[in-house]
LUMPA-259144 format. One record per residue (C-alpha): residue number from 1; residue in one letter; x, y, z. Coordinates in nm, 4 decimals, padded with zeros to 6 digits, m for minus. Layout:
N
+-----+------+----------+----------+----------+
| seq | type |       xx |       yy |       zz |
+-----+------+----------+----------+----------+
| NUM |    a |        X |        Y |        Z |
...
+-----+------+----------+----------+----------+
END
This chain:
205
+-----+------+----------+----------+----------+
| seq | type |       xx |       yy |       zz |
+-----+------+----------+----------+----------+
|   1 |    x | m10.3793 | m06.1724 |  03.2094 |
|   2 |    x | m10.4846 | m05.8218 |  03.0639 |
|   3 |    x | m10.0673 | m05.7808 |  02.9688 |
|   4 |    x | m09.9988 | m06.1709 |  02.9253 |
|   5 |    x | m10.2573 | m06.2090 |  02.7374 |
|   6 |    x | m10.4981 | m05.9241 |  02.6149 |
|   7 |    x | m10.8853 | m06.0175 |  02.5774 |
|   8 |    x | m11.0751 | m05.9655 |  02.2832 |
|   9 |    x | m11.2300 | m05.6150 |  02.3902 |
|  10 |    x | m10.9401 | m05.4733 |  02.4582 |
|  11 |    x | m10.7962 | m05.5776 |  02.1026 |
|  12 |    x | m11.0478 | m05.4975 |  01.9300 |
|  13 |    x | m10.9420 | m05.1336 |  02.0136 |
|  14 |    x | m10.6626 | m05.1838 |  01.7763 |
|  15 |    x | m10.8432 | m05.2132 |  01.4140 |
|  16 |    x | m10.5579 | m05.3533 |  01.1405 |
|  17 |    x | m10.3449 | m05.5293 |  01.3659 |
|  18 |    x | m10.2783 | m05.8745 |  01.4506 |
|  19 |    x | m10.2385 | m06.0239 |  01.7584 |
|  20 |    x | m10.2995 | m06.4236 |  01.6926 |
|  21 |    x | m10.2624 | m06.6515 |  01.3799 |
|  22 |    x | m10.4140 | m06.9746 |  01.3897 |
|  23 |    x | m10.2929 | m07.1978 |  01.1017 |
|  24 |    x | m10.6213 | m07.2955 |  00.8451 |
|  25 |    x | m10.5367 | m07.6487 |  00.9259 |
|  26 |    x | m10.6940 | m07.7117 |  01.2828 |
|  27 |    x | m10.5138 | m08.0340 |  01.3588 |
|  28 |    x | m10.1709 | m07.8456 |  01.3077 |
|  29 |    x | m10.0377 | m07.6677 |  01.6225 |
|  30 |    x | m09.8266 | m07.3626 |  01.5509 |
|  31 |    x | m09.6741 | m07.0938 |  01.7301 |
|  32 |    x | m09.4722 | m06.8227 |  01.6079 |
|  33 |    x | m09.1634 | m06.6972 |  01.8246 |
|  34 |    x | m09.0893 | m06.3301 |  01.8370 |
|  35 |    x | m08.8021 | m06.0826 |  01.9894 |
|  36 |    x | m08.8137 | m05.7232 |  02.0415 |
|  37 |    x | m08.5615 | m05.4573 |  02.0685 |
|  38 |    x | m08.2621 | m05.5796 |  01.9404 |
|  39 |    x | m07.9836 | m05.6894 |  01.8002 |
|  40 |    x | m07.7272 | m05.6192 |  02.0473 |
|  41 |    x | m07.3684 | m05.7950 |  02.0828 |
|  42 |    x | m07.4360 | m05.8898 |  02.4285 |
|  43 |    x | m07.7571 | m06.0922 |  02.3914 |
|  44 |    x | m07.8686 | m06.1813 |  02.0402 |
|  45 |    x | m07.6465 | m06.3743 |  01.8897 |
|  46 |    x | m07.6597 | m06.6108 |  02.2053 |
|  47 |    x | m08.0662 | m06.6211 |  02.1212 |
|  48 |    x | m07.9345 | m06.7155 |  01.7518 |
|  49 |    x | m07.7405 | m07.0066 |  01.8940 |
|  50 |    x | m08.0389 | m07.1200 |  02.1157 |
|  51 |    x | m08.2763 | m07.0984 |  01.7550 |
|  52 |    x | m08.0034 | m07.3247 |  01.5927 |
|  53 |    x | m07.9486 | m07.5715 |  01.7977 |
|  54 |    x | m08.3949 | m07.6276 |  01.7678 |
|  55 |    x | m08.4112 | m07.5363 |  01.4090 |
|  56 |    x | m08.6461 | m07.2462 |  01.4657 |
|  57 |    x | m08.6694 | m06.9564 |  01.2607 |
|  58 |    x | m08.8411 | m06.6840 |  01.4580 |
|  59 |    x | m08.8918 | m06.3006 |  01.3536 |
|  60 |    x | m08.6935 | m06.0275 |  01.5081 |
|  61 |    x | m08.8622 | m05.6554 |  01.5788 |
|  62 |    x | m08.5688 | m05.4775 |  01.5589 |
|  63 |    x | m08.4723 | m05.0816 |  01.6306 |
|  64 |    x | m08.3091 | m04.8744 |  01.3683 |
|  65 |    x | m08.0763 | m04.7341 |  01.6043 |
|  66 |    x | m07.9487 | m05.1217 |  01.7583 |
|  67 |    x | m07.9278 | m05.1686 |  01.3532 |
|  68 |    x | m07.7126 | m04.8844 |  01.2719 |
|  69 |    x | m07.4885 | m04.9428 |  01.5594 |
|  70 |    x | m07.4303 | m05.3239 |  01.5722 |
|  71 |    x | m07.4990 | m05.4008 |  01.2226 |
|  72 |    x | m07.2753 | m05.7426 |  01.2416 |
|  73 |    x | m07.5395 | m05.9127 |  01.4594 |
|  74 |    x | m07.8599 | m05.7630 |  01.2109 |
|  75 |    x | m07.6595 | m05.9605 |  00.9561 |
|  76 |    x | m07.6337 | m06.2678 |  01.1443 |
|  77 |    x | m08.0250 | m06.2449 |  01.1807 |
|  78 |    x | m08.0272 | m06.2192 |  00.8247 |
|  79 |    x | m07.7935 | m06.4950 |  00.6950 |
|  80 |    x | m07.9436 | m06.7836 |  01.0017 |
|  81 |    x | m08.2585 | m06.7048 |  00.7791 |
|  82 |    x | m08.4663 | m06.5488 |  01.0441 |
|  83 |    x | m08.7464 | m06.2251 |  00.9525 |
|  84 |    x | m08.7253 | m05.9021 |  01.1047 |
|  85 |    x | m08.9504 | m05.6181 |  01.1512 |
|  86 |    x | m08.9798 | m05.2363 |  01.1880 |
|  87 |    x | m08.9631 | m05.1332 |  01.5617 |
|  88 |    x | m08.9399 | m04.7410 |  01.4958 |
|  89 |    x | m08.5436 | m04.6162 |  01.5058 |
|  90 |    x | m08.5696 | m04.4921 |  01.8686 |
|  91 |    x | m08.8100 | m04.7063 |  02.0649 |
|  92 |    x | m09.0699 | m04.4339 |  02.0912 |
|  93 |    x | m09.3877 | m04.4854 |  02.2301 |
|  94 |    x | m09.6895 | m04.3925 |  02.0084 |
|  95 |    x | m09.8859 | m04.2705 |  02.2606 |
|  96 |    x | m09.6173 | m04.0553 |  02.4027 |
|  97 |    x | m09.5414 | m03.9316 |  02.0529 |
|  98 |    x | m09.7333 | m03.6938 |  01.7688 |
|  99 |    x | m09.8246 | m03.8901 |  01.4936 |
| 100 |    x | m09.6173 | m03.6865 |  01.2637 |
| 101 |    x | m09.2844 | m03.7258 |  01.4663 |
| 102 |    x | m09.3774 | m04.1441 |  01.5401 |
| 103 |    x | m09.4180 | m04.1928 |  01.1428 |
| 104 |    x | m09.1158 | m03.9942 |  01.0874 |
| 105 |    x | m08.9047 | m04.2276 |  01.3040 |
| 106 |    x | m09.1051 | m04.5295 |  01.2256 |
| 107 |    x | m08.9394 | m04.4288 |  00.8627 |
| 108 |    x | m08.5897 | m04.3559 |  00.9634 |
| 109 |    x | m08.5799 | m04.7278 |  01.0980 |
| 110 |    x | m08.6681 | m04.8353 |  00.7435 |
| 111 |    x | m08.3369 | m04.7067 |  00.5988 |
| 112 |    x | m08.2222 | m04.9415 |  00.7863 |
| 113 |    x | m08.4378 | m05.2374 |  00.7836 |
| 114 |    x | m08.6003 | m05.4109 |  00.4739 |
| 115 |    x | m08.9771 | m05.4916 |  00.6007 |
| 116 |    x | m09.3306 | m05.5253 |  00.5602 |
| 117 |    x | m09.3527 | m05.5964 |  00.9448 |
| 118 |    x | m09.4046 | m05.3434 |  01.2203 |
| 119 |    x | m09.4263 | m05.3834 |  01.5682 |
| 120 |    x | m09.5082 | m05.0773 |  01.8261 |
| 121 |    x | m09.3400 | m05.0297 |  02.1131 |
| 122 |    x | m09.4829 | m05.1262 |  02.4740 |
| 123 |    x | m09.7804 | m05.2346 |  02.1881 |
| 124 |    x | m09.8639 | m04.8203 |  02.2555 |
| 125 |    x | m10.0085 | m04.6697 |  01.9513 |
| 126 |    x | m10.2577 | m04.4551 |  01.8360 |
| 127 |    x | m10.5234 | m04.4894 |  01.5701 |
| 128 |    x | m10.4282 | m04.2474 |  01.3434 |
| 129 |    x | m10.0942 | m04.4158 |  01.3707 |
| 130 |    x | m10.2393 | m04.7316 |  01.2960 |
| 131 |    x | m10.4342 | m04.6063 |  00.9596 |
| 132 |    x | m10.1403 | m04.4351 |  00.8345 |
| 133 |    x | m09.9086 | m04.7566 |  00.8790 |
| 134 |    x | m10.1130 | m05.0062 |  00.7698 |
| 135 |    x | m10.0931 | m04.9406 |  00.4108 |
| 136 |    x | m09.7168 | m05.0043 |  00.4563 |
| 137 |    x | m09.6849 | m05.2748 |  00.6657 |
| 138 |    x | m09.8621 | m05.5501 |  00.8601 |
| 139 |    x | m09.8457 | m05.4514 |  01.2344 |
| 140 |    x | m09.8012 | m05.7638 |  01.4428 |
| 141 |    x | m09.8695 | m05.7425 |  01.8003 |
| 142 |    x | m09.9233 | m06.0564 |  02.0398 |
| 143 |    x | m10.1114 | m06.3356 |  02.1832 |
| 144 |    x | m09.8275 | m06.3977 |  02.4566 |
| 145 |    x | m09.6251 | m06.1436 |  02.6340 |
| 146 |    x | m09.3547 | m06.3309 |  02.8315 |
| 147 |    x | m09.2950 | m06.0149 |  03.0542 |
| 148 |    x | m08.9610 | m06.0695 |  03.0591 |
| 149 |    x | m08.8328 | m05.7716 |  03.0668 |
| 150 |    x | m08.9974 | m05.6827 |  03.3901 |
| 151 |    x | m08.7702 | m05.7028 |  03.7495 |
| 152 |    x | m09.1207 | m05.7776 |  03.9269 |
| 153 |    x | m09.1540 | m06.0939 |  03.7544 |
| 154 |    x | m08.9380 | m06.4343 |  03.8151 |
| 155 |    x | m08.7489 | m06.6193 |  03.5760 |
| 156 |    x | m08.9716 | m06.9328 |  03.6749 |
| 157 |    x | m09.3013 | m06.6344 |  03.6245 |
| 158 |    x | m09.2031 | m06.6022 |  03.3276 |
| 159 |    x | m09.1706 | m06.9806 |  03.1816 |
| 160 |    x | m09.4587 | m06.9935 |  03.3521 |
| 161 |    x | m09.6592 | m06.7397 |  03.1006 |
| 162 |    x | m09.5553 | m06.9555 |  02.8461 |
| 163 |    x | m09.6934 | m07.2419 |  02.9688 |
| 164 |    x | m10.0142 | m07.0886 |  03.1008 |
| 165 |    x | m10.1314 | m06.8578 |  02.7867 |
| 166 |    x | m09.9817 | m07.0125 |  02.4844 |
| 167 |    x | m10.2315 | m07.1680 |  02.2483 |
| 168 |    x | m10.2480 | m07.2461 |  01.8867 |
| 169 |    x | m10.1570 | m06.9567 |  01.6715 |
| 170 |    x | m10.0082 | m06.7609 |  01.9273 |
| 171 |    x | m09.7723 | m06.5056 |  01.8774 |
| 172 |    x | m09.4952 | m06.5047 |  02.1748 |
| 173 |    x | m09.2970 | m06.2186 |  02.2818 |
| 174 |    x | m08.9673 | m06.2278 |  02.4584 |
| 175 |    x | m08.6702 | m05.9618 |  02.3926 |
| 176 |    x | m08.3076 | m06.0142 |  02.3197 |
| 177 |    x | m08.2142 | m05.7115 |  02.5162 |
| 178 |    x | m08.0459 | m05.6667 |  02.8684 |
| 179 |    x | m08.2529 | m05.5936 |  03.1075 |
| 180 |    x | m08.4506 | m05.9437 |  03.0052 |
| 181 |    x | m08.1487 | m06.1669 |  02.9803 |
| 182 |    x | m08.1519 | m06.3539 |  03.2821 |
| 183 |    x | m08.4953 | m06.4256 |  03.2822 |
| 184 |    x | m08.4878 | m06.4711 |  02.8699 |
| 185 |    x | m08.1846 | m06.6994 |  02.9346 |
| 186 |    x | m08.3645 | m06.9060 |  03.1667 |
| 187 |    x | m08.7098 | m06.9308 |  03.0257 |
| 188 |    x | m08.6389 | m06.9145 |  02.6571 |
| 189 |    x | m08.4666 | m07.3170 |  02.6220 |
| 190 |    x | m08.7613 | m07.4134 |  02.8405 |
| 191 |    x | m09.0095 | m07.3022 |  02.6735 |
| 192 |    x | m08.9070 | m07.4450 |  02.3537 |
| 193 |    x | m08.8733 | m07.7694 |  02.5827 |
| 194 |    x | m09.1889 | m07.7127 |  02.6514 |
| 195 |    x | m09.3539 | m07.6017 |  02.3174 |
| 196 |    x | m09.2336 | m07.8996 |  02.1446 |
| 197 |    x | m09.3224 | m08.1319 |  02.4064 |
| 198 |    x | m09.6953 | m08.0054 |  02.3662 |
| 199 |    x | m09.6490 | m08.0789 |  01.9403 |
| 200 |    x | m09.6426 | m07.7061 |  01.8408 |
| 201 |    x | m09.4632 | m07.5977 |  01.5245 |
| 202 |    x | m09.2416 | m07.3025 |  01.4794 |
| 203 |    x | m09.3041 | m07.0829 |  01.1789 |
| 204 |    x | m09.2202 | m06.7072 |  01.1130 |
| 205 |    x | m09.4767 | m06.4617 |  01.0823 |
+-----+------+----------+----------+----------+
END
């Protein structure tokens, strides 16, 4: 549960960040749907086809780098109506990274991508990296981590986090990237199966 879903102590570590957002109306059930480390021409603009045939707008956290180099499919993100967000140019880890080098890439990716929205890597990031973002952008991290991306988990694990940890307001992770698509492939429809079987909403962040 600490990665699925991280308890309060632990984000309260993070000052300036979000991690759930319940709707002000408490009879409405919302959830918002989120993908990291894209676009790539491989993966994302199946996920785009998925979102379409629902409806559901969901926000991307893309890297400036997958921008530069496959810029057709950041477009399609763009025109379906979708929101993206700053996930640094290189995928760098802030706690692997001085803050003056993590900011400095964290800006490169904004040549490339119009946001207010930031997402850290692995959800690694330092305080001082935190204070000097914030000012710029909200920094959205999660209420759900699908784990897809991991080999130790099963595609059926990973439906399963949905169904075990998702709750109003939450925000849910999954990635349109390789290494997750065949467990994003086969828990992504399901989940939204599932989601709107339980009467949640799908809004952007």
């Amino acid at each position: 549960m600490f990665i699925e879903q991280p308890p309060k102590l632990y984000r309260w570590l993070f000052p300036f960040t979000t991690w759930r957002r319940r709707p002000a109306d408490k009879n409405e059930k919302v959830v918002y749907l989120t993908f990291d480390d894209g676009p790539i021409p491989d993966i994302t603009p199946w996920v785009l086809d998925l979102l379409d045939k629902y409806n559901i707008k969901a926000t991307f956290f893309c890297v400036g780098d997958n921008v530069r180099k496959h810029s057709a499919e950041y477009n399609m993100l763009l025109e379906r109506g979708h929101r993206v967000g700053n996930h640094t140019f290189n995928h760098v880890q802030g706690v692997k990274t001085r803050t003056k080098n993590y900011l400095a890439n964290t800006l490169k990716c904004s040549e490339y991508i119009d946001s207010d929205l930031f997402r850290p890597p692995h959800g690694h990031i330092r305080i001082r990296q935190i204070l000097a973002l914030r000012s710029r952008y909200k920094i959205i991290m999660w209420d759900v981590v699908t784990r897809d991306y991991s080999k130790r988990m099963t595609k059926e694990q990973v439906l399963e986090n949905v169904k075990k940890y998702t709750r109003n307001g939450s925000i849910i992770v999954f990635h349109d990237s390789i290494k997750s698509e065949e467990r994003m492939k086969y828990a992504l429809p399901r989940s939204i199966e599932w989601l709107l079987e339980q009467g949640y909403t799908f809004k952007v962040l």
